[in-house]
C-alpha positions as CSV (number, residue, x, y, z in Angstrom):
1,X,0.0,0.0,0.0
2,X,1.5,3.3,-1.3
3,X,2.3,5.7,2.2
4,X,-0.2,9.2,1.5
5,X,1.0,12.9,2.9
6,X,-1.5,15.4,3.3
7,X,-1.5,17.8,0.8
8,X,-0.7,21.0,2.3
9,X,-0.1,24.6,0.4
10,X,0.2,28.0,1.9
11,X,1.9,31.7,1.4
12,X,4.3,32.7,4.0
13,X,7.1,35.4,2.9
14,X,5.7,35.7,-0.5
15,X,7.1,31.7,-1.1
16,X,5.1,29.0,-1.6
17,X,5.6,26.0,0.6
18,X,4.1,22.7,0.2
19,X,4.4,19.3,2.5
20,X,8.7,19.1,2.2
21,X,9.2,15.9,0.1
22,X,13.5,15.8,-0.8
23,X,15.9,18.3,-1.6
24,X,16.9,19.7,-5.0
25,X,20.8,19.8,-5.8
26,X,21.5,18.3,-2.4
27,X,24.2,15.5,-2.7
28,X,23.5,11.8,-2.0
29,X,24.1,10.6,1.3
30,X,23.7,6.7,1.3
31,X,25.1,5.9,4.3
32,X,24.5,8.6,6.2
33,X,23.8,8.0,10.0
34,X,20.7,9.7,11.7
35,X,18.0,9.9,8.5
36,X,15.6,6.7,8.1
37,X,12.8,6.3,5.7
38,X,9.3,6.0,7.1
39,X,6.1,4.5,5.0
40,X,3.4,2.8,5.7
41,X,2.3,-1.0,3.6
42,X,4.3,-4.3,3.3
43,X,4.9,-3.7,0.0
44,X,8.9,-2.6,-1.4
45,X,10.5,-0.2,0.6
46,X,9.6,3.4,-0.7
47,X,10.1,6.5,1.3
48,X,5.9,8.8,2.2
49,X,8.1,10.4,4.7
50,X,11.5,11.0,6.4
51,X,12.4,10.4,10.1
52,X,15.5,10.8,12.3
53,X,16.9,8.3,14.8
54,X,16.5,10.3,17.8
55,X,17.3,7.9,20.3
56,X,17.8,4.2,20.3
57,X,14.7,2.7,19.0
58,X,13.0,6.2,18.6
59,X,12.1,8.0,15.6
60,X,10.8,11.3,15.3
61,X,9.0,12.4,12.1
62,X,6.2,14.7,11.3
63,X,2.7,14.6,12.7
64,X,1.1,14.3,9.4
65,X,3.0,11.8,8.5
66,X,1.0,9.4,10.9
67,X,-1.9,10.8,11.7
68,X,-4.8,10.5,8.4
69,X,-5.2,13.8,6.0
70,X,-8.7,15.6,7.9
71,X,-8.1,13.8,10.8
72,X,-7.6,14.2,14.2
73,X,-5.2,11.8,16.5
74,X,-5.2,9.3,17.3
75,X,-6.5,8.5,13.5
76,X,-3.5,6.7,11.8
77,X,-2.8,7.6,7.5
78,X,-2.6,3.6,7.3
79,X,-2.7,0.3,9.0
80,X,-0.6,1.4,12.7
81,X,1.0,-2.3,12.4
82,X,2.3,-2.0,9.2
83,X,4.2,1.2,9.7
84,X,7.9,0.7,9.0
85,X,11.0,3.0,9.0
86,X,14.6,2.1,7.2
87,X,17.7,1.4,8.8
88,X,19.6,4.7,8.9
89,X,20.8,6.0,5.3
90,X,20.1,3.1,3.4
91,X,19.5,2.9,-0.6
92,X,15.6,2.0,-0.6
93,X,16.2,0.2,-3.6
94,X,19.1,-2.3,-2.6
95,X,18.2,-5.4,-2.2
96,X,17.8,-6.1,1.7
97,X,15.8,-2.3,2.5
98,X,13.3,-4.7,2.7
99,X,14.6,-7.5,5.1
100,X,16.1,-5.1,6.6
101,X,13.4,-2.7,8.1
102,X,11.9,-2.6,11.7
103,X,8.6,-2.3,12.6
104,X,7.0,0.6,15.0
105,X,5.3,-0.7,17.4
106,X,3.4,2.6,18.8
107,X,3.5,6.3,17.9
108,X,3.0,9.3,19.5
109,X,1.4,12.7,18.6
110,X,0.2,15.9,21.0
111,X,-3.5,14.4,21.6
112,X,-5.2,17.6,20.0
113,X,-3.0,17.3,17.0
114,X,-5.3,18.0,13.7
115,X,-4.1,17.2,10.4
116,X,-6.3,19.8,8.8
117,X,-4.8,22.2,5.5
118,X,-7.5,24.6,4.4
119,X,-5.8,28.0,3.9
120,X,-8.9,29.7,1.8
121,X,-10.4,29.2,5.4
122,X,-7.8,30.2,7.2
123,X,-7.6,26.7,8.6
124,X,-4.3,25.4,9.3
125,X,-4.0,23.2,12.1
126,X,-1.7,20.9,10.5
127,X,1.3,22.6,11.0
128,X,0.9,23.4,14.8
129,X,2.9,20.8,16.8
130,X,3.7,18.6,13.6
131,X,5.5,16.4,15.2
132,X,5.7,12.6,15.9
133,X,7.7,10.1,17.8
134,X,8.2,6.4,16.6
135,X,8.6,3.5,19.4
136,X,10.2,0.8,17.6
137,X,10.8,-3.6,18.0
138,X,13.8,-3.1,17.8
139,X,17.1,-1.1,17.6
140,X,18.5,0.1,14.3
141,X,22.5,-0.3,13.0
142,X,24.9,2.9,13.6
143,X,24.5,6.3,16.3
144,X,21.6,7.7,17.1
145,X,22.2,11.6,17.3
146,X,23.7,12.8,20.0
147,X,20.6,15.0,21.2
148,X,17.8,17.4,21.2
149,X,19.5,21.0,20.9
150,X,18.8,23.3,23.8
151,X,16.3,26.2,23.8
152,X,19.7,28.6,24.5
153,X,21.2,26.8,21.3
154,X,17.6,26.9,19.1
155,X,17.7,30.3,19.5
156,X,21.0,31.2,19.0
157,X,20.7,29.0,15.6
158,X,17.7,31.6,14.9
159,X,19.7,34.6,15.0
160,X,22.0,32.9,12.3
161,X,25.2,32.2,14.5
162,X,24.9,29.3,13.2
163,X,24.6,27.0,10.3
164,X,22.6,23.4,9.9
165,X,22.0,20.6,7.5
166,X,19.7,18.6,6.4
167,X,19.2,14.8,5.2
168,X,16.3,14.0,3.2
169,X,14.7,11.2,1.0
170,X,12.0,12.0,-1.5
171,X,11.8,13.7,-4.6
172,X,14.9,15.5,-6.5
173,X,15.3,17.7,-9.2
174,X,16.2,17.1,-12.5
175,X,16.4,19.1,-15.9
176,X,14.7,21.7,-16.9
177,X,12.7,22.2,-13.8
178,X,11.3,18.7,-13.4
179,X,10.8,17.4,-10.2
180,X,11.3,13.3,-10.5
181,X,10.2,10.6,-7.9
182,X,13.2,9.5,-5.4
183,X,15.5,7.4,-6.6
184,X,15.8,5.5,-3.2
185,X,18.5,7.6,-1.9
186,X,19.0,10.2,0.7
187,X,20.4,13.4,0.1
188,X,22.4,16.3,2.0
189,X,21.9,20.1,1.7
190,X,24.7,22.1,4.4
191,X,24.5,25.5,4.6
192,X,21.4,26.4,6.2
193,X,20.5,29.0,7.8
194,X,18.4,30.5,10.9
195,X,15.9,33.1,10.7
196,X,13.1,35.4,13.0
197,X,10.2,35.2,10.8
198,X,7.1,33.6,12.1
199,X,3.9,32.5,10.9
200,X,0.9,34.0,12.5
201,X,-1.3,30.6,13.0
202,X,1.7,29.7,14.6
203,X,0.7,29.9,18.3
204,X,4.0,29.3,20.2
205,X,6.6,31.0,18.6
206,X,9.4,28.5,20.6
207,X,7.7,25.7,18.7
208,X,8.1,26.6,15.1
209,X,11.6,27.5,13.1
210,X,12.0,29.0,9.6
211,X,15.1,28.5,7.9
212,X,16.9,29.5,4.7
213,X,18.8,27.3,2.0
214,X,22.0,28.0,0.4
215,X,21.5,30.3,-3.3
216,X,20.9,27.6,-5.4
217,X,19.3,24.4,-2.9
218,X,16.1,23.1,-2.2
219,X,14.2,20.7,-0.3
220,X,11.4,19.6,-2.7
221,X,8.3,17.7,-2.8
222,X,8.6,14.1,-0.4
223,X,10.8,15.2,2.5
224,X,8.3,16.0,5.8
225,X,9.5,15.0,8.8
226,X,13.1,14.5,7.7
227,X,15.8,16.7,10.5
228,X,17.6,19.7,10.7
229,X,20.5,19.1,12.2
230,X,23.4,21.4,14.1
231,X,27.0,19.9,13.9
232,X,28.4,21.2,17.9
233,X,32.0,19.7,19.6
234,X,31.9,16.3,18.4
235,X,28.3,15.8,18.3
236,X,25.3,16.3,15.8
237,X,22.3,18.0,17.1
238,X,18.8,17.7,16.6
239,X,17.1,21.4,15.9
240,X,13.9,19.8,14.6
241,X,11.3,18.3,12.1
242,X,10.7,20.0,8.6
243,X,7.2,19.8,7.9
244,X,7.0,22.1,4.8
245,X,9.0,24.2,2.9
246,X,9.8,25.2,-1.1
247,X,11.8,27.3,-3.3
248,X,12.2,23.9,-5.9
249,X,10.6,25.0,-8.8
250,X,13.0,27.6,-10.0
251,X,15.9,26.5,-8.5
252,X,14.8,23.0,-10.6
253,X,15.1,25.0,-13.7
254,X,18.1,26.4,-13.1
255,X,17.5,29.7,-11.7
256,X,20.2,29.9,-9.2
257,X,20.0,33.2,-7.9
258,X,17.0,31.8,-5.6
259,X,17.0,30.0,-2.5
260,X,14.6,26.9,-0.6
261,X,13.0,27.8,2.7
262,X,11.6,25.1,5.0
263,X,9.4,25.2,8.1
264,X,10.3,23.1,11.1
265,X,8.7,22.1,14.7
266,X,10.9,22.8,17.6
267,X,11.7,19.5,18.8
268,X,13.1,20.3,23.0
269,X,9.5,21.7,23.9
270,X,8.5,18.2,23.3
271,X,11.5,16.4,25.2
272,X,9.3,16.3,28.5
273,X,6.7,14.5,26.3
274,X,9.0,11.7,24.4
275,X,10.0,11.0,28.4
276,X,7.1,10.4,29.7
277,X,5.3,8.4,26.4
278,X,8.6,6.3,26.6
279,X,8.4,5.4,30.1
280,X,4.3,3.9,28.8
281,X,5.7,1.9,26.1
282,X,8.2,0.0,28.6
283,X,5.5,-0.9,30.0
284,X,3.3,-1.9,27.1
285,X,6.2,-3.6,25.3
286,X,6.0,-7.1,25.9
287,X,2.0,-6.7,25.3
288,X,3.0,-4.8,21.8
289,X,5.6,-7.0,20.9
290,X,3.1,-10.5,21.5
291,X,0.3,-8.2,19.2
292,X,2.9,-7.9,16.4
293,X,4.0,-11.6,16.4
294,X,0.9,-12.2,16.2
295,X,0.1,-10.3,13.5
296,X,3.1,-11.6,11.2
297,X,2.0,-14.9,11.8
298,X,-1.4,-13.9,11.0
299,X,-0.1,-12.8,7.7
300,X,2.5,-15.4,6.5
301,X,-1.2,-17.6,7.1
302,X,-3.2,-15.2,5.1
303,X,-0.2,-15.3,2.5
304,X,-0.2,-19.1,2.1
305,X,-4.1,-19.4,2.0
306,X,-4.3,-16.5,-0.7
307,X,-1.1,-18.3,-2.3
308,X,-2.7,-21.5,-2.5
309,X,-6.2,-20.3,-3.4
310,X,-4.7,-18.7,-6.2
311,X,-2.5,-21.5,-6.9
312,X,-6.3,-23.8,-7.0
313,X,-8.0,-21.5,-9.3
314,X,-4.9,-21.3,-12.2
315,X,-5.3,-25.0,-12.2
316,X,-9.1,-24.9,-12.4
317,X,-8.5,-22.4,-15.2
318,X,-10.6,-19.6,-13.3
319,X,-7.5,-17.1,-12.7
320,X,-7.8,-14.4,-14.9
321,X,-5.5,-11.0,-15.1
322,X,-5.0,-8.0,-16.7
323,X,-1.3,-8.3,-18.4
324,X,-1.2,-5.9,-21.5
325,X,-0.7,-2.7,-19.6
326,X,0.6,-1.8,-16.0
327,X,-1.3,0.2,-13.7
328,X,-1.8,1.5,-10.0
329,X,-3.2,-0.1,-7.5
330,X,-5.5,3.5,-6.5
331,X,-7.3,2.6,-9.8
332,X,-10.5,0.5,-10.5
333,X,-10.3,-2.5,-11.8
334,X,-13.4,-4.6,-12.7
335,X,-13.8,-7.7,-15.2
336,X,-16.7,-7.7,-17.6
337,X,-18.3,-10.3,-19.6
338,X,-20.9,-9.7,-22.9
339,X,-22.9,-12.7,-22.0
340,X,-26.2,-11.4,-23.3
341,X,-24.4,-8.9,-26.0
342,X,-23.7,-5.9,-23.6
343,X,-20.6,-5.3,-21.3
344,X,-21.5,-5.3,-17.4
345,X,-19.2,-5.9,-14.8
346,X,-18.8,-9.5,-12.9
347,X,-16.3,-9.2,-10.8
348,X,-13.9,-6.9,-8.9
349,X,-10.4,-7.5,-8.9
350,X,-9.2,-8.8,-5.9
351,X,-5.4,-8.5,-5.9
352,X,-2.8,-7.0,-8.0
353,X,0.4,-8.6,-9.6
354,X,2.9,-6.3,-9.1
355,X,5.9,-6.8,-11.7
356,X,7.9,-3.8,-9.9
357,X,7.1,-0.8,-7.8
358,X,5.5,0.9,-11.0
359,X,3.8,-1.8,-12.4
360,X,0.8,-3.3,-10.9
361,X,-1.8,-6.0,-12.5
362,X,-5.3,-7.0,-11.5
363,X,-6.1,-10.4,-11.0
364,X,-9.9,-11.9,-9.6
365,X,-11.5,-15.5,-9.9
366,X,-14.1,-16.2,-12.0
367,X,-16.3,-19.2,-13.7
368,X,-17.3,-18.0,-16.9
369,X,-19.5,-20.1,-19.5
370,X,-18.0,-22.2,-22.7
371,X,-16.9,-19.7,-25.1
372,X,-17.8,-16.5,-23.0
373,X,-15.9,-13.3,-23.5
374,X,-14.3,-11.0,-21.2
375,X,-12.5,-7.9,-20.9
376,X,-11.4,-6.3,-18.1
377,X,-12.3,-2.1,-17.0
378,X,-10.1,0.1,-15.9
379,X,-10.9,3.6,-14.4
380,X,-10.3,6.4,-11.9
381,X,-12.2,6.7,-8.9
382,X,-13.4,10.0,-9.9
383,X,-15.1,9.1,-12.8
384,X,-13.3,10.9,-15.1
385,X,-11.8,8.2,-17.6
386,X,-11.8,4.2,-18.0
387,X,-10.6,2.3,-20.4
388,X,-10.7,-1.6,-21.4
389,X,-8.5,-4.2,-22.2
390,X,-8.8,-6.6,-25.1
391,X,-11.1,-9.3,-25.1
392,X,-10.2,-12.4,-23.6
393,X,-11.7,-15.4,-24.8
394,X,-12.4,-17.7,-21.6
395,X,-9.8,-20.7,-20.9
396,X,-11.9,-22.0,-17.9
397,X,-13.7,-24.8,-19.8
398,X,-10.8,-26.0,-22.2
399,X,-9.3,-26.5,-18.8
400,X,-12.2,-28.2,-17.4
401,X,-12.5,-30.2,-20.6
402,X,-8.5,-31.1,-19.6
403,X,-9.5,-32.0,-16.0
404,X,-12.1,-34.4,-16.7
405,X,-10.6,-35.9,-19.6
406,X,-7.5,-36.6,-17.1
407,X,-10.1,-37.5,-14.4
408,X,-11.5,-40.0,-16.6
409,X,-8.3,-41.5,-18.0
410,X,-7.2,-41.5,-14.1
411,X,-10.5,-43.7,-13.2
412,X,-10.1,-46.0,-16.6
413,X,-6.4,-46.3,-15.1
414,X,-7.7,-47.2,-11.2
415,X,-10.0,-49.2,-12.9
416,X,-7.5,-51.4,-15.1
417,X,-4.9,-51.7,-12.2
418,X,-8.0,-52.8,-9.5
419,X,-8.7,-55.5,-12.2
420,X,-5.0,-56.4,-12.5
421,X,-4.5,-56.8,-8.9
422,X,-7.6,-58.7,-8.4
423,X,-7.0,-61.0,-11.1
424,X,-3.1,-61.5,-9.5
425,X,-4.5,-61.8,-6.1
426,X,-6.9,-64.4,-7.5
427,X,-4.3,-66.4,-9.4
428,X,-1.7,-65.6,-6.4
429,X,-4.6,-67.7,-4.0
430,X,-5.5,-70.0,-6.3
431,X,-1.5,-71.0,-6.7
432,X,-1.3,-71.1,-2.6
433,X,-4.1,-73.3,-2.3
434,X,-3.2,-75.7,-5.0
435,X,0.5,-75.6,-3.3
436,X,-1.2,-76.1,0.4
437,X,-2.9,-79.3,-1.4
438,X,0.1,-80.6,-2.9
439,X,2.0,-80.1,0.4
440,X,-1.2,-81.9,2.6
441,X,-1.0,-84.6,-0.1
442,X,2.7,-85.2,0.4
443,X,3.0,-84.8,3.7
444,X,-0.3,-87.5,4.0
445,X,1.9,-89.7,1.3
446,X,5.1,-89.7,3.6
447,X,2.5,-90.3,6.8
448,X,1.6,-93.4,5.2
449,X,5.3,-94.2,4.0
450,X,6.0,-94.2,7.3
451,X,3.6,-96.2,8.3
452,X,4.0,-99.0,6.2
453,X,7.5,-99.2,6.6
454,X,7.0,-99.0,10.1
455,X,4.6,-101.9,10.0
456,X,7.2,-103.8,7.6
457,X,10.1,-103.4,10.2
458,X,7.6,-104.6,12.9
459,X,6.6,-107.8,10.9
460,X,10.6,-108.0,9.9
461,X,11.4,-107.7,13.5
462,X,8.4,-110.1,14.6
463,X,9.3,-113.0,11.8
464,X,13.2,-112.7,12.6
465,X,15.2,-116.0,14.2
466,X,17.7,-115.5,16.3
467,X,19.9,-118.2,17.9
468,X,20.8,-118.9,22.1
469,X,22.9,-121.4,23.1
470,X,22.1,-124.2,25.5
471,X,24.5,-126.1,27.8
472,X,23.8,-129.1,29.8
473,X,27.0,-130.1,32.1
474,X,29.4,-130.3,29.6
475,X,27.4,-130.8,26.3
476,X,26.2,-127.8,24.4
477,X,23.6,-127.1,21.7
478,X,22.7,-124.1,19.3
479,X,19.4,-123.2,19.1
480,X,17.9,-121.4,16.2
481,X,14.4,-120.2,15.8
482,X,11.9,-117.1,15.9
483,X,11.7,-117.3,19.6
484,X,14.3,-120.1,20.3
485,X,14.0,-122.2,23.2
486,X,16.3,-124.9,25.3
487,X,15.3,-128.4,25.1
488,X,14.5,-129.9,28.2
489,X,17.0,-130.8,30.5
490,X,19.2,-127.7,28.9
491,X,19.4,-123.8,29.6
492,X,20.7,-120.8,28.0
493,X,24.2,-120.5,28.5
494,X,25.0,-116.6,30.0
């Protein structure tokens, strides 16, 4: 989801100043401690606003860079848990900005705080007290800066004794006075410059800074909430948040003889405040930090049930996308079908493809009829164009065809391997019982072997002569017969 400013435009000096967004022929400053990216959407990495790391897992940034365009706080500009910042200086476009970023866990805002920008009404509450402080999950990499500046050393900047810088991302300037979308870097104006002029809706003059940029430099459109900085001893500190400023336009197209100014909230009248909303989110943390891990697991869920409900619906052939053009999400995106001869719409989209961080495709689910067409409508929210894609003819049942033709060859197949194993388990039963019967036939054929033979040896044994040998005194006589006995008179001689 693409992070939204307010919109903010008003007169002050005879300059007009818009929401800051980046800084025109500033240098890049990748690397760069102090300056984070803040935006809100799990999407890539791409800066709505610019923050400073304030304090080990704080982040200050502006007001209405949190709190919703019209609305008062608490009223978050997106989803609260999927507001993000970048790890200090870091090239938004590189490949781990993403893996890379930390979550904020809470935010903080003066209660009364109302994003409201209506200058033909003389309604401009959205630059009093624009100022925001991020809690995060965890700490960044490098320094945080080294503190707030003093109200002695705010004021002193004020009468020009001194001279800041600034580190933005957002939008630069390029040729010809074009203003171009950031390229994922930060960038560094030095140079600028304290001043005693001060807006009349303005209520506490302590509270709001205006400040002048070197002949030649800008901030531009993209920047709120990025830091103005003072360079003191051996430390860098932190004036306060630029909500608004310009200048860009001619210095874009080359007219150097003209110089940026910015707007910027205070930040040591809120010091007292950061303290106390601090020592609350110690206390909340563990709470905070169960609600986000929650919430991630929540989604990785969501993303494999959306991943394999799309995944279901391309094989049913009932995916259908818009890929001839790319688009924005912010559009409307509807498929249509001329069933009875006239377009109407069936279906929203319900996703986007996105090919890159310009390029963005609808994509819904839908059953359409053999030989149905369809086309999909594209158009603003306002009403004021639309435009169609080329007809699609319907794939859905040429896939269906495909399914059941594979279901059916899958059930002839089921069907011809049941048979086969049946008919080898029949064959496989009918070979063990003709081998059990051939095995009780044997074993009753050696049972009977046995007993014949047995009964053989018996009669063998029984029918057998055998020979003893009779003595009587000194005469002796061998007797043989079946069973052999002495004649009388004689006995068997031991």
């Amino acid at each position: 989801m693409k992070f939204k400013v307010a919109v903010l435009v008003f007169v002050f000096l005879a300059v007009p100043l818009t929401p800051a967004n980046s800084i025109v022929n500033g240098s890049s400053a990748v690397g760069s401690s102090f300056v984070v990216a803040f935006w809100n959407g799990d999407g890539a990495p791409q800066a709505g606003c610019t923050g400073a790391y304030l304090r080990p897992r704080v982040v200050v940034t502006a007001a209405h860079c949190v709190i919703k365009g019209g609305g008062r706080a608490p009223e978050p500009s997106g989803p609260p848990d999927q507001f993000y910042v970048s790890q200090p200086g870091i090239d938004l476009k590189s490949p781990d900005a993403k893996q890379k970023r930390v979550r904020v866990l809470k935010f903080w805002t003066e209660p009364d705080y109302f994003n409201r920008w209506e200058p033909e009404k003389n309604l401009k509450e959205t630059q009093v007290n624009d100022v925001a402080f991020l809690f995060l999950e965890k700490e960044l990499e490098g320094v945080t800066l080294t503190r707030p500046a003093s109200r002695e050393e705010v004021e002193d900047f004020r009468l020009g004794n001194q001279s800041a810088f600034h580190l933005g991302y957002g939008m630069i300037g390029g040729p010809s006075g074009v203003i171009t979308a950031n390229d994922g870097k930060p960038y560094l104006v030095e140079g600028i410059t304290g001043s005693q002029e001060h807006p009349n809706h303005i209520p506490l003059r302590e509270r709001h800074l205006q400040v002048n940029y070197p002949y030649g430099k800008s901030i531009g459109p993209g920047d709120s909430g990025s830091p103005l900085m003072l360079k003191k001893d051996n430390g860098v500190l932190y004036l306060g948040t630029i909500y608004a400023g310009g200048g860009w336009n001619d210095i874009a197209k080359g007219n150097l003889s003209t110089r940026g100014v910015a707007s910027v909230t205070v930040l040591w009248p809120f010091i007292a405040n950061l303290e106390k909303e601090w020592s609350t989110f110690l206390v909340e943390e563990s709470q905070l930090l169960e609600l986000a891990a929650l919430k991630r697991q929540a989604e990785t869920k969501a993303a494999l049930e959306l991943d394999l409900r799309m995944n279901t619906a391309k094989d049913l052939g009932q995916f259908y996308s818009e890929q001839t053009s790319c688009h924005s999400k912010s559009i409307i995106a509807q498929l249509q079908t001329n069933k009875s001869g006239v377009w109407v719409d069936v279906k929203n989209a319900e996703g986007w493809i996105s090919k890159n961080d310009n390029c963005h495709q609808p994509w819904t689910i839908y059953r359409p009829e053999k030989s149905e067409y369809l086309r999909w409508r594209l158009a603003d929210r306002s009403g004021t164009w639309e435009v169609f894609s080329p007809p699609i003819v319907e794939t859905t049942s040429v896939r269906e065809s495909e399914i059941a033709s594979n279901q059916l060859k899958a059930e002839k197949a089921a069907a011809e391997l049941k048979a086969k194993q049946e008919a080898e388990a029949a064959e496989a039963k009918a070979a063990a019982e003709l081998k059990a019967k051939e095995e009780a036939e044997a074993k009753a054929a050696a049972e009977l072997k046995a007993k014949q033979e047995a009964e053989a040896a018996a009669k063998l044994a029984a029918n057998k002569k055998t020979s003893i040998t009779c003595i009587k005194g000194k005469l002796t006589k061998k007797v043989s017969a079946v069973k052999p006995k002495c004649p009388t008179g004689y006995k068997v001689k031991k």
